[in-house]
Backbone as CSV, one residue per row, in Angstrom:
resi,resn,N_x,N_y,N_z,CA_x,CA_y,CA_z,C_x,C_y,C_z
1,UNK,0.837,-1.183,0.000,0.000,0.000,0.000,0.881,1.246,0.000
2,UNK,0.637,2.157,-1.236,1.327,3.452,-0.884,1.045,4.360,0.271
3,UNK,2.093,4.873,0.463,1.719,6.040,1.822,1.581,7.434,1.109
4,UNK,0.744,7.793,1.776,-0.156,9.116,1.352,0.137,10.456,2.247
5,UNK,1.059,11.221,1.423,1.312,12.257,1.921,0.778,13.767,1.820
6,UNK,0.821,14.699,2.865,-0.151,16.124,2.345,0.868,16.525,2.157
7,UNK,0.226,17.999,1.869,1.247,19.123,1.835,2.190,19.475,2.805
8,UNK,1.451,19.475,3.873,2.150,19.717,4.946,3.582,18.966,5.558
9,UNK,3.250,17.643,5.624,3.596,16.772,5.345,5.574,16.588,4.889
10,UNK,4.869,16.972,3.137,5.828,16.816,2.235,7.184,18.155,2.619
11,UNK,6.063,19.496,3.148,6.970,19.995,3.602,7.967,20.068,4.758
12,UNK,7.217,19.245,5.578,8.114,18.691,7.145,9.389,18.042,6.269
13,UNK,9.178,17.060,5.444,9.924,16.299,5.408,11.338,16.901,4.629
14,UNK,10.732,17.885,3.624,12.148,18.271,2.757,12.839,19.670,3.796
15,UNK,12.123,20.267,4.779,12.185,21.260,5.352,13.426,20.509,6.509
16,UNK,13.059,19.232,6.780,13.816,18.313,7.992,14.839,17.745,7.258
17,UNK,15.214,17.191,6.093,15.702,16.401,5.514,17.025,17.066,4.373
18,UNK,16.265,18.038,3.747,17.041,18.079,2.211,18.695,18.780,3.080
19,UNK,18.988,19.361,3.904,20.215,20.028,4.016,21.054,18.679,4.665
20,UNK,20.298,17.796,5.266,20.970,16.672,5.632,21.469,15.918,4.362
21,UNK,20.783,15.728,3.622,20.491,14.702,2.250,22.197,15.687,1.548
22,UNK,21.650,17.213,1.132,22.699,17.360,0.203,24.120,17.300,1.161
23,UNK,23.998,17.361,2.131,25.597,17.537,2.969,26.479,16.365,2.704
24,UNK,25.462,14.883,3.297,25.968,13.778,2.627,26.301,13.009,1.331
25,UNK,25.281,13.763,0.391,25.534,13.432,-1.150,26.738,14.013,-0.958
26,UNK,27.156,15.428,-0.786,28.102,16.082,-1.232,29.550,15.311,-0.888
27,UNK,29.754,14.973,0.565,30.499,14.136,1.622,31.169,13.209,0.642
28,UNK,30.245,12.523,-0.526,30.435,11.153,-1.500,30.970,11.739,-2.637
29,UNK,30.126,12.871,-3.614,30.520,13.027,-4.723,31.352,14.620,-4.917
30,UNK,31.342,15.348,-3.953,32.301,15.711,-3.968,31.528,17.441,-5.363
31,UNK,30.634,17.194,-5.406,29.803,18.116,-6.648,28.227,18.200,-6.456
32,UNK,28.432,19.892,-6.291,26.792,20.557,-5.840,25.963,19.740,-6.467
33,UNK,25.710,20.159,-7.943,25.001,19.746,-8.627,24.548,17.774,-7.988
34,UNK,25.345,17.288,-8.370,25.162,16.142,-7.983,24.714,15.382,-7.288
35,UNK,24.760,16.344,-5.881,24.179,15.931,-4.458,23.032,16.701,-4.490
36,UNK,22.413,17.602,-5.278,21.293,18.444,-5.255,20.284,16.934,-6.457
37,UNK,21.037,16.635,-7.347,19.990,15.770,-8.255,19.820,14.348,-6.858
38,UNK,21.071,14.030,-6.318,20.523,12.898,-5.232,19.285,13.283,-4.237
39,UNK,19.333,14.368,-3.794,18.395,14.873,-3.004,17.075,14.571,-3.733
40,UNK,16.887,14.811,-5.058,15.682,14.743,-5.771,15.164,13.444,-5.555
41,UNK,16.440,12.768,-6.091,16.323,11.002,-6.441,15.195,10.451,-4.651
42,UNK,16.397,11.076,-3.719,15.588,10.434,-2.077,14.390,10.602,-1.962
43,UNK,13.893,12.248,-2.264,12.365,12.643,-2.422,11.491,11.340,-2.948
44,UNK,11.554,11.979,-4.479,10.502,11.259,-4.872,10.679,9.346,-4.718
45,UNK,11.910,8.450,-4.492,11.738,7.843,-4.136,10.993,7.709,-2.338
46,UNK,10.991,8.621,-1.386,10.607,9.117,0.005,8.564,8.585,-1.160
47,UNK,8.808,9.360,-1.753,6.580,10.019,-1.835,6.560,9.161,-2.845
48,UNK,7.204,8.153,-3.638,6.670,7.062,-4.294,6.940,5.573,-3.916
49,UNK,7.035,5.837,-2.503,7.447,4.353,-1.889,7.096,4.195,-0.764
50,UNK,7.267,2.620,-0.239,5.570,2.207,0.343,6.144,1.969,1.804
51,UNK,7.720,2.811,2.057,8.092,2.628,3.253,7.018,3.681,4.508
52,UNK,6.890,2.614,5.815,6.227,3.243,6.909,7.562,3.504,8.039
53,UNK,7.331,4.483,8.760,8.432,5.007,9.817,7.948,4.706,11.044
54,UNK,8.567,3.831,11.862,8.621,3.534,13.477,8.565,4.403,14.438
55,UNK,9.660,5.409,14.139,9.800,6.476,14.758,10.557,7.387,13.828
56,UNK,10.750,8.623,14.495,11.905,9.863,13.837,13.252,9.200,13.393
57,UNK,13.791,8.771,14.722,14.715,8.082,14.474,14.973,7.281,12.922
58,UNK,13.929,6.203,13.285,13.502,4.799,11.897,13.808,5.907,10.514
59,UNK,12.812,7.056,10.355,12.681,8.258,9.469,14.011,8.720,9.108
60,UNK,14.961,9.275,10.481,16.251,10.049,9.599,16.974,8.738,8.985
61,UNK,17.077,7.677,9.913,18.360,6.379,9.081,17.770,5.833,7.893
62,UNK,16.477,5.877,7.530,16.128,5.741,6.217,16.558,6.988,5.064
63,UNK,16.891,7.904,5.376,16.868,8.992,4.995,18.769,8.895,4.396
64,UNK,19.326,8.871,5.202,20.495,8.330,5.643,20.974,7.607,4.582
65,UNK,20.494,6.187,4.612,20.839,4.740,4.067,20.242,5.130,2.785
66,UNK,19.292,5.545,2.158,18.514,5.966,0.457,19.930,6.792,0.085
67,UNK,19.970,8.200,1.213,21.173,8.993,0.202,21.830,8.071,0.123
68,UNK,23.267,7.290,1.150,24.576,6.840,0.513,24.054,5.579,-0.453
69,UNK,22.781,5.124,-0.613,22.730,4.152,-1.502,22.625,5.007,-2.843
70,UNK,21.872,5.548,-3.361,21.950,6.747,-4.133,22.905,7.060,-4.599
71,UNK,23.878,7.557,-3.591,25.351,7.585,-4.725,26.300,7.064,-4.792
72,UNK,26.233,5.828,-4.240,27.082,4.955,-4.341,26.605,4.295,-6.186
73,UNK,25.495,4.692,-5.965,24.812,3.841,-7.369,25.233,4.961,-8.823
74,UNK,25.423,5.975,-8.290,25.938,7.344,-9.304,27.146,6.711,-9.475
75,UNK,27.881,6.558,-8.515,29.706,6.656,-8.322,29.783,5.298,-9.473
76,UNK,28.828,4.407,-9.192,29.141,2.748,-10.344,28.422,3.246,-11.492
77,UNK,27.536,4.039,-11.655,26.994,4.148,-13.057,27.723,4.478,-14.364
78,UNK,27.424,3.767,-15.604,28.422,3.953,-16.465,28.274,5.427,-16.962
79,UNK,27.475,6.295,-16.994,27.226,7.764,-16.627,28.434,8.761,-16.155
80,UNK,28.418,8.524,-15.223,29.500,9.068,-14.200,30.701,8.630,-14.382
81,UNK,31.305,7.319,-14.737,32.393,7.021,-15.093,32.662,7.218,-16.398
82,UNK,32.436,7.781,-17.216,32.351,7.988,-18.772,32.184,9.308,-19.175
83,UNK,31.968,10.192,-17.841,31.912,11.676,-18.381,32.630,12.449,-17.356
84,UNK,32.803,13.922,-17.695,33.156,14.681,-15.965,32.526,16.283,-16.151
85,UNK,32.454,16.888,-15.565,32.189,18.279,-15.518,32.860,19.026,-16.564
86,UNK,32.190,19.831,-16.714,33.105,20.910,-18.027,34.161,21.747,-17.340
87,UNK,34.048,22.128,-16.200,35.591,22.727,-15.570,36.675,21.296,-15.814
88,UNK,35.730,20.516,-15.180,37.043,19.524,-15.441,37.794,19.323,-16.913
89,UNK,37.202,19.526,-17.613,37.332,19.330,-19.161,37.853,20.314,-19.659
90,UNK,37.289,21.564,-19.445,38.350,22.633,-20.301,39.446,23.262,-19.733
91,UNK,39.834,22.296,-18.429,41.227,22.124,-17.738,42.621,20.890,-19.118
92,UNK,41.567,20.297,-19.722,42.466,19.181,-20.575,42.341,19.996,-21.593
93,UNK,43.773,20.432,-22.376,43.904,20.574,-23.742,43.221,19.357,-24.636
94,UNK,42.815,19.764,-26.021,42.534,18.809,-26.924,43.571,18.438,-27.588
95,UNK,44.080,16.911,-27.545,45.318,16.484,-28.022,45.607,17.135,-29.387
96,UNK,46.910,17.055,-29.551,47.438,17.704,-31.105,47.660,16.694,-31.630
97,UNK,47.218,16.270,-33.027,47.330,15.525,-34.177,48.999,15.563,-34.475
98,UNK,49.657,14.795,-34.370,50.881,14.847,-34.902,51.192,14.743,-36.808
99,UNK,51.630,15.648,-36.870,51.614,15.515,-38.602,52.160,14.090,-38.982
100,UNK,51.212,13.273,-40.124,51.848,12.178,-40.622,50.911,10.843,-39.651
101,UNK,50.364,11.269,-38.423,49.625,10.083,-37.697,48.412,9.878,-37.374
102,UNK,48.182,8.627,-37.518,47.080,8.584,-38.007,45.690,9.588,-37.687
103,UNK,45.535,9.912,-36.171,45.077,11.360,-36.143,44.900,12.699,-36.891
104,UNK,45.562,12.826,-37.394,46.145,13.290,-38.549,44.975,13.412,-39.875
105,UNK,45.177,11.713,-40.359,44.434,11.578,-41.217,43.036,11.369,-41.265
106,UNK,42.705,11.198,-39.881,41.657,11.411,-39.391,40.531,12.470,-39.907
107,UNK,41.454,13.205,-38.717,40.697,15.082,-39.055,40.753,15.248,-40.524
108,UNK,41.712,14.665,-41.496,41.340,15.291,-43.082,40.176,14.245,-43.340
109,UNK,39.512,13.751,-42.846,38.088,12.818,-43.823,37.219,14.071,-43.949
110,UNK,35.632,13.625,-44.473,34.756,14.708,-44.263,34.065,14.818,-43.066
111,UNK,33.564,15.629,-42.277,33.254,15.476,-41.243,32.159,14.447,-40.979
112,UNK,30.997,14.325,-41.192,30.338,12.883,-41.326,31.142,11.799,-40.734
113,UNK,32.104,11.448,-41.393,33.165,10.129,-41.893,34.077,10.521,-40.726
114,UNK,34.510,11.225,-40.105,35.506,11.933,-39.289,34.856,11.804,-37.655
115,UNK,33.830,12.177,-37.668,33.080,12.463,-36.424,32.869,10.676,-36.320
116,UNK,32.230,9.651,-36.883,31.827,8.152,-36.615,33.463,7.196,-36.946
117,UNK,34.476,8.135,-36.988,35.311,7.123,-37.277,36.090,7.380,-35.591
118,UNK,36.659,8.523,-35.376,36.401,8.805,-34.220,35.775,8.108,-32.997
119,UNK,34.504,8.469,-33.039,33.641,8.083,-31.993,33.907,6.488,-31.832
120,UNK,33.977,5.829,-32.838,34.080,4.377,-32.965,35.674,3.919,-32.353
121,UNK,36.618,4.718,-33.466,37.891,3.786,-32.883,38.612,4.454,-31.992
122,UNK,38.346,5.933,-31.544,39.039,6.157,-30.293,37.907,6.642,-28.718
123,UNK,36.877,6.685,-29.140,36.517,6.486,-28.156,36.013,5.119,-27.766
124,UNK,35.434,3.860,-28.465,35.358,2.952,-28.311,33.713,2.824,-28.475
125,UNK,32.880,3.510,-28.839,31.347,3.795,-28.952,31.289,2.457,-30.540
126,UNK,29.573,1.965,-29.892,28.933,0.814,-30.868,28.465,1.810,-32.142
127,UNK,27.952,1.605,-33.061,27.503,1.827,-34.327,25.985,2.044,-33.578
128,UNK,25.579,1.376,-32.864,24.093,1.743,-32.516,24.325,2.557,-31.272
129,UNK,25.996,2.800,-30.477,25.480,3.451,-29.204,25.820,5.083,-29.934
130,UNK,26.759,5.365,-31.609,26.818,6.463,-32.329,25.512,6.701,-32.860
131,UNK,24.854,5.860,-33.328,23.217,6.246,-34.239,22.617,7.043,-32.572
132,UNK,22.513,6.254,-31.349,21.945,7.316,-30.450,21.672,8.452,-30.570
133,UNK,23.583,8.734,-30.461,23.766,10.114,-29.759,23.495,11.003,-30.963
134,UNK,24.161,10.967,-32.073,23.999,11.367,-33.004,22.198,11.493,-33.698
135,UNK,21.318,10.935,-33.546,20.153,10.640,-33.965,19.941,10.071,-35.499
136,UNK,21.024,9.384,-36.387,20.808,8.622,-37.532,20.483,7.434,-37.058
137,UNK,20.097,7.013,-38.270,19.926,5.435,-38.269,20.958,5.027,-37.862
138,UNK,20.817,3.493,-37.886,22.491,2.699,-37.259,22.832,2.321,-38.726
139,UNK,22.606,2.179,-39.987,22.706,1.747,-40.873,23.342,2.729,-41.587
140,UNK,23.024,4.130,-41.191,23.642,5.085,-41.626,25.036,5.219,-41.080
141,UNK,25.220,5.061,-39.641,26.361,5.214,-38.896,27.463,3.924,-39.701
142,UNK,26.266,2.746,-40.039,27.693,1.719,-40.554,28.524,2.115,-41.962
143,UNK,27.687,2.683,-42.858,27.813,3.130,-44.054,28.965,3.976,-44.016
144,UNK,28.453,4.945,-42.713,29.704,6.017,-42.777,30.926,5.639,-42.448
145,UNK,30.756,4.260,-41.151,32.299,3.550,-40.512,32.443,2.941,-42.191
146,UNK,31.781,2.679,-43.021,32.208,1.864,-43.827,33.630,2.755,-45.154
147,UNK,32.690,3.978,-45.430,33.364,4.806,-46.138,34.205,5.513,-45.836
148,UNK,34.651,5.836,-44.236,35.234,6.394,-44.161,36.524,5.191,-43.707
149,UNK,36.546,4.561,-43.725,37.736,3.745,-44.052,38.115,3.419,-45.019
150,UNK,37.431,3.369,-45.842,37.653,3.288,-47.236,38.610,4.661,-47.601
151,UNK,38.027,5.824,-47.435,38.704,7.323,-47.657,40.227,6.953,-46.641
152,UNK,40.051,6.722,-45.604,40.961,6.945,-44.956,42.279,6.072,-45.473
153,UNK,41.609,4.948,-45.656,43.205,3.629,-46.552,43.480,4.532,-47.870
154,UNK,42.575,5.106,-48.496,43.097,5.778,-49.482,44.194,6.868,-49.414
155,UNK,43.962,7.704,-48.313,44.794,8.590,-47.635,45.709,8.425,-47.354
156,UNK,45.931,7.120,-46.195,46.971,6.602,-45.655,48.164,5.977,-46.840
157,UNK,47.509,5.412,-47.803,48.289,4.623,-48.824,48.479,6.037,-49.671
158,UNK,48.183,7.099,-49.990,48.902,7.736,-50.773,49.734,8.698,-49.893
159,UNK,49.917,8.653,-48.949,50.911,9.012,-47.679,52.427,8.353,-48.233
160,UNK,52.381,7.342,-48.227,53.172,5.808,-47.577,53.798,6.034,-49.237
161,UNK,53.316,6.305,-50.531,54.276,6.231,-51.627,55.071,7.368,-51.882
């Protein structure tokens, strides 16, 4: 049976709770943002779940145990390990293409062919996890891994004579 909360209620609870919630998200991940979206996550899991409270007590260690489960589940998500903040990022230069390697010959394809050859062999992304992000077909994305290797051996081999 769900538990049925008022207004009032809902406001005890984020009024009692959320500065606790983000202190400890924060404690884990170390980023506002982050511990402000966990806070969300505790809520509406708090008002869409069918837990009952014993006491205050029972109330804060549930409160407690949801956050560090919460981001412990961020910290393993392939999400979080696969991306980082943009300060963090426009702290890293974008590598320089060394003239003559294969990087190089890369960046000369057309962009189409450049952007899925990329995504594929140095970042390590599927043909359907590029159709995603990108929004083509996957059939389109293979076409393009297809041609642009094709362009690129052409490149490379008139390099090499």
């Amino acid at each position: 049976m769900k538990q049925a909360f008022d207004r009032a209620e809902v406001e005890r609870l984020v009024q009692t709770y959320s500065d606790l919630i983000l202190r400890v998200s924060y404690t884990y991940l170390g980023s506002t943002q982050d511990a402000q979206d966990i806070c969300q996550t505790v809520f509406v899991k708090l008002l869409t779940g069918k837990q009952k409270f014993r006491s205050a007590a029972h109330e804060k260690a549930w409160m407690i145990r949801t956050t560090i489960n919460a981001c412990k589940d961020l910290l393993h998500s392939a999400w979080h390990t696969r991306t980082c903040g943009l300060d963090a990022c426009a702290e890293i230069p974008a590598p320089e293409a060394a003239e003559g390697s294969l990087l190089a010959a890369v960046n000369l394809l057309p962009g189409p062919y450049r952007t899925v050859i990329y995504l594929h062999y140095y970042e390590g992304y599927t043909a359907k996890e590029i159709a995603r992000m990108t929004g083509e077909p996957a059939a389109t994305i293979g076409t393009r891994l297809y041609r642009g290797r094709q362009q690129l051996k052409t490149l490379l081999e008139g390099e090499s004579l």
